[in-house]
ZAMILUM-917931 format. One record per residue (C-alpha): x, y negated, z negated. Coordinates in nm, 4 decimals. Each point is the difference from the previous one (the first is absolute). Example, Ala and Ser with C-alpha at 12.3 -4.5 7.8 and 13.67 -1.06 7.14 Angstrom:
<nodes>
<c1 1.2300 c2 0.4500 c3 -0.7800>
<c1 0.1370 c2 -0.3440 c3 0.0660>
</nodes>
This chain:
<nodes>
<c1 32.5571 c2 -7.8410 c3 -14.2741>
<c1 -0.2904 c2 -0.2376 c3 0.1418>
<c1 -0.3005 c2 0.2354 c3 0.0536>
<c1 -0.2908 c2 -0.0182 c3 0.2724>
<c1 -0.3258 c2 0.0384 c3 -0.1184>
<c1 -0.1917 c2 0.1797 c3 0.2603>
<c1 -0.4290 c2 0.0617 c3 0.0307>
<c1 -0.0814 c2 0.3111 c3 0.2213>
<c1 -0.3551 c2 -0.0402 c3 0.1223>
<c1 -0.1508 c2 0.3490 c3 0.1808>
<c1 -0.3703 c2 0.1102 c3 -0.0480>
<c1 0.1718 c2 0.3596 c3 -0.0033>
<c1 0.1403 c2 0.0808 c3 -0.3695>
<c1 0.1763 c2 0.2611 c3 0.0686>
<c1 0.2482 c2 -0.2321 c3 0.2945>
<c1 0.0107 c2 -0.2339 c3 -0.3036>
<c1 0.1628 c2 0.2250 c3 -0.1911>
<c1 0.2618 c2 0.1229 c3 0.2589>
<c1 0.0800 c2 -0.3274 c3 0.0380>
<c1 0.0520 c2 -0.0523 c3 -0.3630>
<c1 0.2549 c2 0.3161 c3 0.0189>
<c1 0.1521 c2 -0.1182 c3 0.2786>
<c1 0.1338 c2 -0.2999 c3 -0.1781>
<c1 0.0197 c2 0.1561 c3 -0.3706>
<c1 0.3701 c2 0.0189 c3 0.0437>
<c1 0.0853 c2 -0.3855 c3 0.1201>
<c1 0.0931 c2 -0.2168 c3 -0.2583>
<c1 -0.0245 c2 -0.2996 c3 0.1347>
<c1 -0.3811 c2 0.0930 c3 0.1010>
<c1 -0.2692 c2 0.0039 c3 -0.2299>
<c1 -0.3529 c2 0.0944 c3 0.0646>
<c1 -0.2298 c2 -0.2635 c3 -0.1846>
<c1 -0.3387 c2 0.0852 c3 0.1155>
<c1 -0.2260 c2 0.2029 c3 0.2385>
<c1 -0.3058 c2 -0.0658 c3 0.1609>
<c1 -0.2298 c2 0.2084 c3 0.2371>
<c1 -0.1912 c2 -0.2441 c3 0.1703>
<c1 0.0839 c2 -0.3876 c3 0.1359>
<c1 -0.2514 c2 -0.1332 c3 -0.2517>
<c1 0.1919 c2 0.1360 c3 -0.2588>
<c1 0.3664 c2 -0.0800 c3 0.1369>
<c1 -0.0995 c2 -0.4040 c3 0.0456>
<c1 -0.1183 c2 0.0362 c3 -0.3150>
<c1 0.3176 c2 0.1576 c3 -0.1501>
<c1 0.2461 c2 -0.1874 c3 0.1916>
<c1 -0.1480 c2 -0.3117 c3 -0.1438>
<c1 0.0763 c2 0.1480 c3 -0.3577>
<c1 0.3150 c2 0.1325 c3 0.0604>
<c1 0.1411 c2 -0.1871 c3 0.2876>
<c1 0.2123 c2 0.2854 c3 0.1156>
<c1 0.3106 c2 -0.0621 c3 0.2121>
<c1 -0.1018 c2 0.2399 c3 0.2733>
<c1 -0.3497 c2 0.1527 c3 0.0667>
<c1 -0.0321 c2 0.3491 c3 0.1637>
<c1 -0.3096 c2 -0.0226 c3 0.2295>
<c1 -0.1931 c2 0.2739 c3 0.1567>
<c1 -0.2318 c2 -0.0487 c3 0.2713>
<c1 -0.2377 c2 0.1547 c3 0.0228>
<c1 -0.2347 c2 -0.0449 c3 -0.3137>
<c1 -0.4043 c2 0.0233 c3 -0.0619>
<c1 -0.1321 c2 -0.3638 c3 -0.0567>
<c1 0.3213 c2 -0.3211 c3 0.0652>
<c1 0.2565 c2 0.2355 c3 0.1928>
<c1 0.3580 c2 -0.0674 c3 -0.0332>
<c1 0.0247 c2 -0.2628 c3 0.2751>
<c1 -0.2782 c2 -0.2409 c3 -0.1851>
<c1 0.1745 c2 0.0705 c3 -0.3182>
<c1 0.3166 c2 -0.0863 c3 0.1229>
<c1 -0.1575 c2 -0.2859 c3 0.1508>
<c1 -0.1000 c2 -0.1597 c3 -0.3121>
<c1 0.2861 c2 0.0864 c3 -0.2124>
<c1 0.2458 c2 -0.1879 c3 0.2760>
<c1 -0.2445 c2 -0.2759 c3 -0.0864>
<c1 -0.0246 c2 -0.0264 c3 -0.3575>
<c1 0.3155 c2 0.1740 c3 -0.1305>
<c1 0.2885 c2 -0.1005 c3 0.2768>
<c1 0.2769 c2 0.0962 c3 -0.2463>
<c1 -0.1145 c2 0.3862 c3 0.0629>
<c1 0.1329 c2 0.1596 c3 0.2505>
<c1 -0.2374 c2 0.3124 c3 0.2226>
<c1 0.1297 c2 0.2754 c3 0.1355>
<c1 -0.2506 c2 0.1894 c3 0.1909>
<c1 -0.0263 c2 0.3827 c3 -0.0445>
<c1 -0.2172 c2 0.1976 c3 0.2603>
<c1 -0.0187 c2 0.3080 c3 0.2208>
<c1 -0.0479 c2 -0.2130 c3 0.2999>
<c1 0.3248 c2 -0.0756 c3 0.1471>
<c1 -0.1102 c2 -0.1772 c3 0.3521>
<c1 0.1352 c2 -0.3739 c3 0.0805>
<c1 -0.3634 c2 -0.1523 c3 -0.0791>
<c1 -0.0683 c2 0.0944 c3 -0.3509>
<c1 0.3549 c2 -0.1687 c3 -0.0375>
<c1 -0.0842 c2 -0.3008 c3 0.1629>
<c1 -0.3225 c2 -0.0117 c3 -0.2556>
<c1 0.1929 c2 0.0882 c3 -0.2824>
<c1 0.2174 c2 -0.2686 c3 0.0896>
<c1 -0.2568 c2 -0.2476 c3 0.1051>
<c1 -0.1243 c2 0.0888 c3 -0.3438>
<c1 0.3020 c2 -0.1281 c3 -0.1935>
<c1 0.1912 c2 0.3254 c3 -0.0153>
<c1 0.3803 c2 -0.0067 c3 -0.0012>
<c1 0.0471 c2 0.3707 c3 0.0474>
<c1 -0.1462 c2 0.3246 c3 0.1313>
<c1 0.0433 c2 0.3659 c3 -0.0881>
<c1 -0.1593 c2 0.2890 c3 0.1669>
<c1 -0.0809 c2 0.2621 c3 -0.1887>
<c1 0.1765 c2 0.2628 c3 -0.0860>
<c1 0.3117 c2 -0.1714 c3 -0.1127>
<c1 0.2831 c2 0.0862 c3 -0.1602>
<c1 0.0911 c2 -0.1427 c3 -0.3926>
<c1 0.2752 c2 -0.2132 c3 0.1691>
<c1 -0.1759 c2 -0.1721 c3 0.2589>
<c1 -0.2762 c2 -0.0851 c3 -0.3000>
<c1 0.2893 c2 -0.1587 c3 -0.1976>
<c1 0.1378 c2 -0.1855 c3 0.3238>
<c1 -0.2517 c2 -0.1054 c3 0.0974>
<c1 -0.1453 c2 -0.1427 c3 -0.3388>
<c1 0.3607 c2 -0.1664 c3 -0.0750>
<c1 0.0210 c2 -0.1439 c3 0.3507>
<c1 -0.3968 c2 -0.1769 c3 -0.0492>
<c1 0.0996 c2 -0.0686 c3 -0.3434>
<c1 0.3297 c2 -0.2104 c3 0.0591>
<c1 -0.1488 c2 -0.1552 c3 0.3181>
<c1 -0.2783 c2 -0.1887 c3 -0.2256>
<c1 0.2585 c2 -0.0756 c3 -0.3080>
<c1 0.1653 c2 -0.1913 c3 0.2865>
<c1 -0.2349 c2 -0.2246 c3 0.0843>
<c1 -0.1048 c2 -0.2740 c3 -0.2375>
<c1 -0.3290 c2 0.0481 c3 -0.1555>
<c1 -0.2157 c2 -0.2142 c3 0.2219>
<c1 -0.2464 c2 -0.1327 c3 -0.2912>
<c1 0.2459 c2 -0.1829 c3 -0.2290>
<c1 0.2132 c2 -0.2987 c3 0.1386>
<c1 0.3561 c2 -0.0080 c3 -0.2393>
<c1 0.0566 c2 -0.3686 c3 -0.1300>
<c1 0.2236 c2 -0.2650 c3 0.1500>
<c1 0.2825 c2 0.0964 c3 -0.2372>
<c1 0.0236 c2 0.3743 c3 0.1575>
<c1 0.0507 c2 -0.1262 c3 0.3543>
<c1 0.3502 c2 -0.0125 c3 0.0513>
<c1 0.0264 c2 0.0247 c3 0.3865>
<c1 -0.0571 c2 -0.2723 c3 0.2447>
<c1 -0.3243 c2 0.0641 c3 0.2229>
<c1 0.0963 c2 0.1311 c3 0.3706>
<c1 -0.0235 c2 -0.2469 c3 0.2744>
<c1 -0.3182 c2 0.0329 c3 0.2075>
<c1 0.1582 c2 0.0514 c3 0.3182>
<c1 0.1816 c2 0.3243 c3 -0.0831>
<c1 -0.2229 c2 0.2663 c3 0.1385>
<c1 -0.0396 c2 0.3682 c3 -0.0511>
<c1 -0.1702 c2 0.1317 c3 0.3381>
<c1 -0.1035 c2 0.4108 c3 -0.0162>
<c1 -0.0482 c2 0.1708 c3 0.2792>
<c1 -0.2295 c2 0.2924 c3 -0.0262>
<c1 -0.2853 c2 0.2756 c3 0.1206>
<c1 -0.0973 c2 0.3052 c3 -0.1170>
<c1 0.0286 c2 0.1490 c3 0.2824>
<c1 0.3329 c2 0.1297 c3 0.1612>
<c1 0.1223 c2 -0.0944 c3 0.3646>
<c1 -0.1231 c2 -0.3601 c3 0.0495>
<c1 0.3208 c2 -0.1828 c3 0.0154>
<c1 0.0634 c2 -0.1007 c3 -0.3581>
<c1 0.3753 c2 0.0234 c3 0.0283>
<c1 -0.0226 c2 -0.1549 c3 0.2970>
<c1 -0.1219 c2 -0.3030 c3 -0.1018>
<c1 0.1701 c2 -0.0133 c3 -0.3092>
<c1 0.3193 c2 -0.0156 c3 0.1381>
<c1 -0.0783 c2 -0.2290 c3 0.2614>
<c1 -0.1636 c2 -0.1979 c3 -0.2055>
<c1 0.2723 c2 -0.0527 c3 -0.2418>
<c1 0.2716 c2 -0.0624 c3 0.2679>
<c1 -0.2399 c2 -0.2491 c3 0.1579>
<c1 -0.0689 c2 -0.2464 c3 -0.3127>
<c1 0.3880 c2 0.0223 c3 -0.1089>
<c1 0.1115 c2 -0.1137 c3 0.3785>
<c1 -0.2713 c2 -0.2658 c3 0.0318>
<c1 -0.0183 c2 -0.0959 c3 -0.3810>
<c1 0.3582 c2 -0.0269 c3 -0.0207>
<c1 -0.1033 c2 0.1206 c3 -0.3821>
<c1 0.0826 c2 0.3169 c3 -0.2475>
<c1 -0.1726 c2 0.2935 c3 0.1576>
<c1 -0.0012 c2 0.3590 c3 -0.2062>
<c1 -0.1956 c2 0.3226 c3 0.1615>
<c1 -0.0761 c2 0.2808 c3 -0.2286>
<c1 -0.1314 c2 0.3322 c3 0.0970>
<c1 -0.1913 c2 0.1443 c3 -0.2628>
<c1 -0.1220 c2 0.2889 c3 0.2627>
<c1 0.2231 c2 0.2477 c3 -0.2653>
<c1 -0.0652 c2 0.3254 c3 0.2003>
<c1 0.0944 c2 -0.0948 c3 0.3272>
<c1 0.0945 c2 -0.3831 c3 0.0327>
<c1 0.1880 c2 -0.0564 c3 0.3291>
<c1 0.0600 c2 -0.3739 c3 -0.0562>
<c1 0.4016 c2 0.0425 c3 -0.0008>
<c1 -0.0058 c2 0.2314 c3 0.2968>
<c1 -0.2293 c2 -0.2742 c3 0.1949>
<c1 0.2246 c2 -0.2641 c3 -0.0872>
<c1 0.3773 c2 0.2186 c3 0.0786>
<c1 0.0888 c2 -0.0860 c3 -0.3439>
<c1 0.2100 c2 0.2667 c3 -0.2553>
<c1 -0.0574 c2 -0.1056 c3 -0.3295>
<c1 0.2491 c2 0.1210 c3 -0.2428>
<c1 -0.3203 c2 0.0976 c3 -0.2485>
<c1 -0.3920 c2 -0.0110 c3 -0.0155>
<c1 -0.2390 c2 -0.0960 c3 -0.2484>
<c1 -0.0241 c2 0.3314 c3 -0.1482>
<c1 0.3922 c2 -0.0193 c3 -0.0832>
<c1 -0.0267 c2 -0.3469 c3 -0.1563>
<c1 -0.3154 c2 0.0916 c3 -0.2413>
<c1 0.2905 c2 0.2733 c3 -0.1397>
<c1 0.2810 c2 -0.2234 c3 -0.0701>
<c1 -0.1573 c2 -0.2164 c3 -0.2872>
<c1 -0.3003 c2 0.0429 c3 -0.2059>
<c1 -0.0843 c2 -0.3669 c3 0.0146>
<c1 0.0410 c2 -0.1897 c3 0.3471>
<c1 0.2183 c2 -0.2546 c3 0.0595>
<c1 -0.0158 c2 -0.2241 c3 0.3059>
<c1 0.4039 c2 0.0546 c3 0.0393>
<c1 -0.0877 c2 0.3701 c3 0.0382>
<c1 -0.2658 c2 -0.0859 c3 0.2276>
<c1 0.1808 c2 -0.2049 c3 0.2498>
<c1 0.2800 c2 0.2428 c3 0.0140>
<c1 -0.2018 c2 0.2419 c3 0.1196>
<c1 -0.2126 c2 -0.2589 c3 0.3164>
<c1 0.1505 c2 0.1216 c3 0.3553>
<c1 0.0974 c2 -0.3288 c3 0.1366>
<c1 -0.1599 c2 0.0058 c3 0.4028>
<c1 0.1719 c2 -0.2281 c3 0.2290>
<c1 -0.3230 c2 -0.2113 c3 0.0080>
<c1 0.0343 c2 -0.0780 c3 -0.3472>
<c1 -0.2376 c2 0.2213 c3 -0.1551>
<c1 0.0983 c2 0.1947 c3 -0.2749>
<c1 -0.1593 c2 0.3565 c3 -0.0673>
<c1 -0.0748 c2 0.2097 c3 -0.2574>
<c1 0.0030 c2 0.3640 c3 0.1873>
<c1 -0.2054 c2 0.2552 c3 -0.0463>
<c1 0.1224 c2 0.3579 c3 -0.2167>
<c1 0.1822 c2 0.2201 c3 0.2653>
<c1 -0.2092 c2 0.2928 c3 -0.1183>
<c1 -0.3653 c2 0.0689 c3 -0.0931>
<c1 0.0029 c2 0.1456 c3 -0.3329>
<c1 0.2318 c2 -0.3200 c3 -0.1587>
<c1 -0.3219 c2 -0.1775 c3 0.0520>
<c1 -0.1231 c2 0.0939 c3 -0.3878>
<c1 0.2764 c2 -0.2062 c3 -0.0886>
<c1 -0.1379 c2 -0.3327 c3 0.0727>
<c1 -0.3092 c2 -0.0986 c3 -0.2336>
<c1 -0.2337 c2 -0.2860 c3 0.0357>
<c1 0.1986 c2 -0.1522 c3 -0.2830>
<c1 0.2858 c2 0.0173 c3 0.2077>
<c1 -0.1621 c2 -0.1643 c3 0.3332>
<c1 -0.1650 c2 -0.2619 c3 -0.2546>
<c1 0.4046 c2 -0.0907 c3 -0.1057>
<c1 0.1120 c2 0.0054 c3 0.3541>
<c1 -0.2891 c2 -0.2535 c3 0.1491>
<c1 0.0524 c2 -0.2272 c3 -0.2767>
<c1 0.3640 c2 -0.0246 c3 0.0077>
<c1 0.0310 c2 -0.0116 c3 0.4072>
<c1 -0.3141 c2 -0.2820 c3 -0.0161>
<c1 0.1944 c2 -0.2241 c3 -0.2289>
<c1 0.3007 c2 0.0542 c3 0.1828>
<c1 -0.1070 c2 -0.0215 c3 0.3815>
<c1 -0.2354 c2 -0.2150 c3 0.2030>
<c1 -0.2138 c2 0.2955 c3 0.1511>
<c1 -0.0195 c2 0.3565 c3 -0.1130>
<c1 -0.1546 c2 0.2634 c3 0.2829>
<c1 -0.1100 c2 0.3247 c3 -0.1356>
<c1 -0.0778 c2 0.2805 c3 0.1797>
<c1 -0.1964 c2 0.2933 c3 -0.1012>
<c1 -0.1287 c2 0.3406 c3 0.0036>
<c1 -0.3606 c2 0.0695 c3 0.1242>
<c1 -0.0904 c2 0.0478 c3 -0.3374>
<c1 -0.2079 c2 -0.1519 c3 -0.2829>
<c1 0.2431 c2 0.1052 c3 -0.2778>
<c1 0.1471 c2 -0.1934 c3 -0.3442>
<c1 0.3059 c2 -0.0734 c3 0.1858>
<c1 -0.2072 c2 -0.2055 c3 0.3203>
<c1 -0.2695 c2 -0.1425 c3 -0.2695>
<c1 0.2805 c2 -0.1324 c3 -0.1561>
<c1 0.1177 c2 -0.1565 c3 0.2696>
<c1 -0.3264 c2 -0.1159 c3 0.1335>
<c1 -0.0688 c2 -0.1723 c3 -0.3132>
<c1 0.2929 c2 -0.1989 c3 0.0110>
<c1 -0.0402 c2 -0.0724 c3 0.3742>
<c1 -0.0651 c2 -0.3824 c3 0.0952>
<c1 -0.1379 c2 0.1446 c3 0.3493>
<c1 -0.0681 c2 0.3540 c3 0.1148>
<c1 0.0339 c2 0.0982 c3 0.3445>
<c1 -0.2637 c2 0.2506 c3 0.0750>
<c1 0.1023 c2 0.2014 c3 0.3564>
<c1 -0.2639 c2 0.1802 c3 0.1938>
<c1 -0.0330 c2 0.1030 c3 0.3439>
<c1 -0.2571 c2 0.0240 c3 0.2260>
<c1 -0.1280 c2 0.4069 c3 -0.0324>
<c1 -0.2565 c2 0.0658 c3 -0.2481>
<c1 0.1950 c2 0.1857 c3 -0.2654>
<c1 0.2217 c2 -0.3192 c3 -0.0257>
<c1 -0.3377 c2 -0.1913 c3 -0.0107>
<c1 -0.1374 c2 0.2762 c3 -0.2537>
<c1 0.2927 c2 -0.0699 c3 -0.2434>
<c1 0.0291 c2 -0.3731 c3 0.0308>
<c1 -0.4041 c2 -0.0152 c3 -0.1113>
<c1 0.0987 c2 0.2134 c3 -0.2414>
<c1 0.3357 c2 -0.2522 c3 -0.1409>
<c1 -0.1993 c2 -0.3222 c3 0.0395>
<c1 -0.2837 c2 0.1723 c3 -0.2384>
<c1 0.2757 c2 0.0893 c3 -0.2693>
<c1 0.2090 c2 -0.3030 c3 0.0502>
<c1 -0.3340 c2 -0.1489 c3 -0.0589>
<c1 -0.0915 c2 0.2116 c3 -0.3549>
<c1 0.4075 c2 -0.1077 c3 -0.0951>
<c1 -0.0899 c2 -0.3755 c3 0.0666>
<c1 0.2533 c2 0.0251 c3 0.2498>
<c1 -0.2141 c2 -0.0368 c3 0.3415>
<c1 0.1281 c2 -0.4125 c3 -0.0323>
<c1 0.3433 c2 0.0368 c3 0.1110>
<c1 -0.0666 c2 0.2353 c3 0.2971>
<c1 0.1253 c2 -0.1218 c3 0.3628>
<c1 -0.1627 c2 0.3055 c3 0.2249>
<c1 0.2486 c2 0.0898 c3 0.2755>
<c1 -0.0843 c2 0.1769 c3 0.2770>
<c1 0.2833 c2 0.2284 c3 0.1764>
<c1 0.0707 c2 0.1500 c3 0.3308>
<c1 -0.3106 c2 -0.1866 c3 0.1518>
<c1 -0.1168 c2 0.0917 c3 0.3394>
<c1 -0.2497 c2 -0.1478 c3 0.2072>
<c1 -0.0335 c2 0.3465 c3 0.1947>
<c1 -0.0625 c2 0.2338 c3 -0.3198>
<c1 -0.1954 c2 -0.0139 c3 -0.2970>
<c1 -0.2698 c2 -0.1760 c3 -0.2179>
<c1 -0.0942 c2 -0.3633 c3 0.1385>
<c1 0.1418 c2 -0.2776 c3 -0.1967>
<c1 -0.3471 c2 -0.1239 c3 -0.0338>
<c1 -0.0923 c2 0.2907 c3 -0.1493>
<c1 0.2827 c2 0.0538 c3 -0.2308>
<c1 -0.0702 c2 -0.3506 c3 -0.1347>
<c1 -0.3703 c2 0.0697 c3 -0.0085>
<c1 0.1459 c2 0.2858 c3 -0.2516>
<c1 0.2269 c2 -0.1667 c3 -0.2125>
<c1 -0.1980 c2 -0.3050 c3 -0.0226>
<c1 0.3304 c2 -0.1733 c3 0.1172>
<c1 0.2417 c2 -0.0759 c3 0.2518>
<c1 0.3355 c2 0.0942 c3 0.0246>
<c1 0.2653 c2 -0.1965 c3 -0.1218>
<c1 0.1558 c2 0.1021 c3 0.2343>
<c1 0.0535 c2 0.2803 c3 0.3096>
<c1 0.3390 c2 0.0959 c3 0.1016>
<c1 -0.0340 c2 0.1573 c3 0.3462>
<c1 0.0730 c2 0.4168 c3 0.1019>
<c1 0.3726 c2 -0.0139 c3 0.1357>
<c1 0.1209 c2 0.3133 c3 -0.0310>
<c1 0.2971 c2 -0.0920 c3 0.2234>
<c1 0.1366 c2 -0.2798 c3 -0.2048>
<c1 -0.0910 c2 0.1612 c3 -0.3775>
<c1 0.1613 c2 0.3765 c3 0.0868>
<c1 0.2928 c2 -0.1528 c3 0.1638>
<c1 0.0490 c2 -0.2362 c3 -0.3278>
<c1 -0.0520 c2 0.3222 c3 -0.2564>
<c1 0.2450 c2 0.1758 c3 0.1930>
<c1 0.2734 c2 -0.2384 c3 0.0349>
<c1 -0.0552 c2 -0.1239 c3 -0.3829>
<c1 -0.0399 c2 -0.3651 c3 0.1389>
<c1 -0.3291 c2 -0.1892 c3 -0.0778>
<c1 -0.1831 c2 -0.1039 c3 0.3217>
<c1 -0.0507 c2 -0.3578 c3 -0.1169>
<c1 0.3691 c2 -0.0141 c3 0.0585>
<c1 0.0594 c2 0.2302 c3 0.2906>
<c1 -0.2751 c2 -0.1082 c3 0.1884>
<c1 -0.0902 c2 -0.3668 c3 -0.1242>
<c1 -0.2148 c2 -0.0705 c3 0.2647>
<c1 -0.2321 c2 0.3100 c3 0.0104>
<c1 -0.3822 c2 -0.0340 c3 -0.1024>
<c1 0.0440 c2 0.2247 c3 -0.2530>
<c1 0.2851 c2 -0.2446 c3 -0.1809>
<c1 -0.2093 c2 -0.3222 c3 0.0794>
<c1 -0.2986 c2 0.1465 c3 -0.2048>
<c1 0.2648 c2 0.0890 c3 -0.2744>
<c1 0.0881 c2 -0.3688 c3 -0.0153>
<c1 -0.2925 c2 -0.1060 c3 -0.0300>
<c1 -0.1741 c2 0.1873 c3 -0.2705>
<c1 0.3776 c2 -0.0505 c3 -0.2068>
<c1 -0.0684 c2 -0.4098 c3 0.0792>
<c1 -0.3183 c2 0.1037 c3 -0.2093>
<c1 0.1366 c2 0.1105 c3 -0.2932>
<c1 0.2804 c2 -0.3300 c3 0.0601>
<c1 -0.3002 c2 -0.2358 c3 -0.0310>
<c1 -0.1645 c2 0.1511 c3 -0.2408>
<c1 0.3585 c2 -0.0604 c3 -0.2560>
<c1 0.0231 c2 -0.3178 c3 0.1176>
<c1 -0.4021 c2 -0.1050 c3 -0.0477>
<c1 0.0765 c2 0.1620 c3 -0.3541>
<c1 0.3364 c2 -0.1669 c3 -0.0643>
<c1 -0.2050 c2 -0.3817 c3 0.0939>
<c1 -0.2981 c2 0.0644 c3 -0.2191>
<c1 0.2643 c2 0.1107 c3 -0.2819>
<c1 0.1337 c2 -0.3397 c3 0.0703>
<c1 -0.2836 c2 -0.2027 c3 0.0008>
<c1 -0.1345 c2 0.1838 c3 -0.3371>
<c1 0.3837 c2 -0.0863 c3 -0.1732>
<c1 -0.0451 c2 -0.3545 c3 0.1595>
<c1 -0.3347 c2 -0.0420 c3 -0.1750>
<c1 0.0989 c2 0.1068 c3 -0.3244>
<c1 0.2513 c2 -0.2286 c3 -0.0215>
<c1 -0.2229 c2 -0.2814 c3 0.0538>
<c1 -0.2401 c2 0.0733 c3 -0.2817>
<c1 0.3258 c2 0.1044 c3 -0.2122>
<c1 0.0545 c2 -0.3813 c3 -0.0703>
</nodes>
């Protein structure tokens, strides 16, 4: 049995030691080290280079958000899992800003420590180690054409039209693409994708990741709802609690797979900065970032650009602003002013047109092809359309010079 070697940092001994107990019976976990300040954890990490780092917060002298910080930086291969008695939203947006993977709020039980280590610790083994480059002979695959796009569509915060969008957006580039189109909705607790779209799927995600231990793409496609647009989707689980089945490992398999396979993949989200979305937001070629025009929705979109930012993700962001009203709200002047950018683009408030389309499970840029609402869809999808074909040309060009100077 592989084992995870894990380094608890607390400044209190005594936590240390519970924590020790708590995984004492877990043989696949194996505590390597322990450390009571950040000082000392960088330092130790660097020894040791744990799998998965257990990081308090609050320390005297580098906290557990600096430490984290640097250990992200100079030991990638380790994953963090923060520990802390603070359980609001913004520690875990710093603790995620900071590099963590994971977050547990203390008290917590022996199981969710082992989860929770096992999920962070397969989520990095996934992922290839980012400082060595394997030689020529190891490649075996060919390298994905440039104009196949992965396009996430996220916020962390709830009730701005995610879903929405998603779904329109999908059926919009397969009608005017004419191309493969596949929408997954990786909101696990309460994804309404199929239910927006009338579909019935025959299974979800959370039944395929049970069939087979390894993923094929035969199991994969078997399990796509075909929409009579042509986009094929990977529903949602039908209840909350078969969301712990899906791992980032899991979402990591599925991206890849439906990338190679289709032209465009849409994701949509939960308004959360989890393993599952960071996993998906690293693989994204563009991130759709929706906000609307009230100042929580302002509040949280400052707050995703800044960690999209720390994740050296803020270059693939389109910012979309929803349900826009000239009547109600912050000034668009302002809202740039904020954001230190414009909108990609804003998709006007119809509440007609969008609660008709949820409720009859047809996407408006069908029903209602001539609406505002649909011509703004259009054009940001025309975005993303130019953006495979600018891609697709350079890739071109680039092949086109080689062989030249291959004579």
């Amino acid at each position: 049995m592989s084992q995870t070697s894990v380094l608890v940092v607390d400044d209190i001994a005594n936590v240390r030691e519970d924590i020790k107990r708590l995984l004492y019976f877990e043989e696949d976990i194996s505590v390597v080290g322990e450390a009571g300040d950040g000082e000392e954890a960088l330092r130790m990490a660097e020894n040791l280079k744990p799998d998965v780092v257990l990081m308090d917060i609050n320390m005297p002298g580098m906290d557990g958000i600096m430490a984290s910080e640097k250990i992200s930086s100079q030991i990638p291969e380790t994953a963090i899992v923060i520990i802390s008695i603070q359980g609001e939203p913004e520690y875990l947006r710093k603790a995620m800003a900071a590099g963590a993977r994971d977050y547990l709020v203390k008290p917590f039980s022996c199981n969710e420590l082992a989860e929770t280590i096992r999920r962070a610790s397969s989520s990095y083994k996934i992922r290839p180690n980012r400082n060595t480059v394997p030689p020529p002979a190891a490649v075996q695959t060919e390298p994905e054409p440039p104009d196949k796009r992965i396009i996430v569509v996220f916020s962390s915060k709830g009730g701005v039209g995610k879903s929405t969008v998603s779904c329109n957006m999908a059926v919009c580039l397969a009608q005017e693409t004419q191309k493969k189109v596949a929408l997954v909705d990786l909101d696990l607790q309460g994804g309404d994708d199929a239910v927006m779209l009338n579909l019935t799927p025959r299974g979800t995600i959370a039944e395929m990741v049970q069939e087979e231990e390894q993923l094929e793409y035969s199991l994969l496609n078997s399990y796509l709802a075909p929409h009579m647009s042509g986009v094929k989707v990977l529903p949602a689980p039908f209840r909350p609690e078969q969301a712990e089945l899906i791992t980032a490992a899991h979402v990591v398999d599925i991206l890849t797979m439906l990338k190679a396979n289709h032209d465009y993949v849409v994701v949509d989200t939960s308004p959360l900065f989890n393993d599952l979305n960071l996993s998906a937001l690293e693989m994204a070629d563009d991130i759709i970032l929706i906000f609307t025009r009230d100042l929580p929705s302002i509040k949280h979109v400052k707050t995703d650009l800044e960690v999209l930012e720390t994740l050296n993700q803020s270059h693939k962001v389109k910012l979309v602003l929803n349900k826009s009203t000239q009547d109600f709200g912050v000034k668009l002047a302002d809202l740039q002013k904020n954001l230190n950018a414009p909108p990609a683009a804003i998709l006007p408030f119809d509440e007609k047109t969008v609660l008709s389309s949820i409720n009859k499970g047809h996407p408006f840029v069908i029903t209602s092809a001539n609406s505002r609402i649909t011509q703004s869809i259009k054009a940001l999808a025309a975005e993303f359309e130019t953006a495979a074909e600018t891609a697709s040309a350079a890739a071109g060009k680039k092949s086109l010079f080689n062989k030249l100077f291959s004579f």
